[in-house]
N, C-alpha and C positions, 0 to 999 in steps of 0.2 A: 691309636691310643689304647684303645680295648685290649688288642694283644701285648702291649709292651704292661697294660697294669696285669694281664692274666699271670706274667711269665714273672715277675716282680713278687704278687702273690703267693706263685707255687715254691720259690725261693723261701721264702719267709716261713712257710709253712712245713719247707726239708728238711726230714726229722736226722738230727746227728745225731751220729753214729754211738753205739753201745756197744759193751761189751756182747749182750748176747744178737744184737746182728754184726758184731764185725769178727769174730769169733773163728769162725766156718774158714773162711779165705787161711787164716794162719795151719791149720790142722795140717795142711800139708809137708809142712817142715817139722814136723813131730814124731818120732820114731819112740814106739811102745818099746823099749828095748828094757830088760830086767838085771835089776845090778845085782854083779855076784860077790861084792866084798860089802861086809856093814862097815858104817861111816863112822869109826870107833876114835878117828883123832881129828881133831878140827885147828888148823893153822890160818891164818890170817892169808888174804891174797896175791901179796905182792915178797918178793923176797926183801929179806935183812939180815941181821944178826942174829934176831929172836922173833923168831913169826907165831909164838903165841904171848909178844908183849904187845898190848893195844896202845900201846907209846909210839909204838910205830907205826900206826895209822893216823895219817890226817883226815882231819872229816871237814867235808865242804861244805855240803850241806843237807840235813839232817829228814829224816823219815815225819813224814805226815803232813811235810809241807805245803802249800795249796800253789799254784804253779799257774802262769799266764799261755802260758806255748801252748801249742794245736788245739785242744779243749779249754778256752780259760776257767782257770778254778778247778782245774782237774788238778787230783793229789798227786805229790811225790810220792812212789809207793819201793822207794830205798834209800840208801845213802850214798853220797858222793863221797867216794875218797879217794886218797893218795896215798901215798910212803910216805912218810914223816919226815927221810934224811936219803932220797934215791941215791943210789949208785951211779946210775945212767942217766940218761937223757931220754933213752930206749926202755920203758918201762914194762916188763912182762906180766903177765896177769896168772894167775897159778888158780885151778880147784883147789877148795877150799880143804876135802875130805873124798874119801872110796865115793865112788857113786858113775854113770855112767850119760853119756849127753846122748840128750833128747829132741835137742832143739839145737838150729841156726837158722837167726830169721833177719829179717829186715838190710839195710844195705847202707852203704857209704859211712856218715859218722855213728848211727845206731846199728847198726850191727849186736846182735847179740848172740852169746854163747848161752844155752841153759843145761844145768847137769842134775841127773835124779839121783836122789842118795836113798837107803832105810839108816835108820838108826838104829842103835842096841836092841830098843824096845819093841820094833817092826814097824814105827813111824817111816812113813814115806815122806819125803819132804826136796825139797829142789830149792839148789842157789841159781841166779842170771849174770851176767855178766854185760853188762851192756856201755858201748860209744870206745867199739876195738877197731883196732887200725887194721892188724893183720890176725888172721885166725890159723892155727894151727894143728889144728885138730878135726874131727868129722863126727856125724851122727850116729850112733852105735857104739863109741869107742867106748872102753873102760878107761876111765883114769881115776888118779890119786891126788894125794895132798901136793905131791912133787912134781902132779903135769901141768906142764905149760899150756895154758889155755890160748892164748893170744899175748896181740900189746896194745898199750894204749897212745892215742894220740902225741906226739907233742907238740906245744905252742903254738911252732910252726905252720905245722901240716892242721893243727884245729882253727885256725884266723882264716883257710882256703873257704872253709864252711860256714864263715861270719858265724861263730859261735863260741862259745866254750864248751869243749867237748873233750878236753883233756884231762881225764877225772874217769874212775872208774864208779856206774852205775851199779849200784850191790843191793840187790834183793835177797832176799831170803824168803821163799816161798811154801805155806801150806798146802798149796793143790796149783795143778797149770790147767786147770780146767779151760783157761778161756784161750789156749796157747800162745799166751803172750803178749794179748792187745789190752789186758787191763793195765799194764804197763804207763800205758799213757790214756785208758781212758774207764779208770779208777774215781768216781764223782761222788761218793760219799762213806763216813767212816763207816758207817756198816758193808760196804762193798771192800774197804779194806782192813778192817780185822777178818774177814773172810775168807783172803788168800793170803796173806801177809803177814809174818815174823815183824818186829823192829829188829832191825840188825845189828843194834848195837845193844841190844838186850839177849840176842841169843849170842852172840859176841862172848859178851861175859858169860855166858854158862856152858857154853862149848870148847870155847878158847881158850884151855889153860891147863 
């Protein structure tokens, strides 16, 4: 009995995970790589008609929101969206702007692409990409507004994963300090004005 209430205890008292101990483990998949175009046009992710009309963006669900999955009450730190009027079925995922990837991390329905941009001004700054079927691209590459980053789920292929995961994850990032596990273990708003855009706030002032 002694050792079953010891082991019981020590459970209770296992401190979760944070960003700055789970941090270290991601570093690995992060390539220091320097972009050599500034990030002077900003299009919307997915193709259309007009990929700088935000009509063509559906939104799922919305930045800031407090979130039950892996950490309960850990924040949404992006937006969910779609194509407003897809083409496909096969939906592709595009950078947003010039800039060059940094990041591929994590595996099956999370999967994420990250790409580092500057801006006009010499703001450094990074979009994510995350819950891709298939990736396209590699760590070092340059790409643009026109490269195809990945695809995302569909319906079918996201119910294998009992989830919804057919929706593209859209961060817009101040800094990747934490290489990507603030993601999902983001616990309070001063942790996320920190590294975090609202993407539909820089949406409107980039996109257009």
């Amino acid at each position: 009995m002694k050792i079953i209430a010891a082991i019981l205890l020590s459970t209770f008292f296992v401190q979760k995970p944070s960003i700055e101990t789970d941090k270290a483990r991601w570093k690995a998949f992060y390539v220091d790589a320097n972009v050599e175009k500034v990030a002077d046009n900003w299009l919307l992710p997915f193709e259309s008609s007009n990929r700088k009309d935000v009509k063509n963006l559906n939104i799922v669900s919305i930045f800031g929101d407090h979130r039950s999955s892996y950490l309960n009450g850990h924040i949404h730190t992006a937006i969910d969206v779609n194509p407003a009027k897809p083409a496909t079925q096969l939906i592709a995922v595009y950078a947003m702007a010039n800039g060059v990837v940094c990041s591929i991390h994590l595996g099956a329905e999370q999967k994420t692409v990250v790409v580092k941009h500057q801006l006009k001004d010499g703001t450094v700054m990074f979009t994510s990409y995350k819950h891709l079927k298939e990736v396209y691209v590699k760590t070092g590459q340059q790409v643009n507004e026109y490269t195809k980053l990945a695809r995302l789920f569909t319906k079918e292929e996201s119910k294998k994963y009992n989830g919804d995961f057919h929706h593209l994850h859209l961060e817009i990032r101040k800094k990747f300090d934490d290489y990507g596990c603030a993601s999902w273990l983001t616990m309070t708003n001063v942790q996320l004005t920190e590294r975090y855009y609202n993407p539909q706030t820089f949406i409107k002032q980039y996109v257009k």
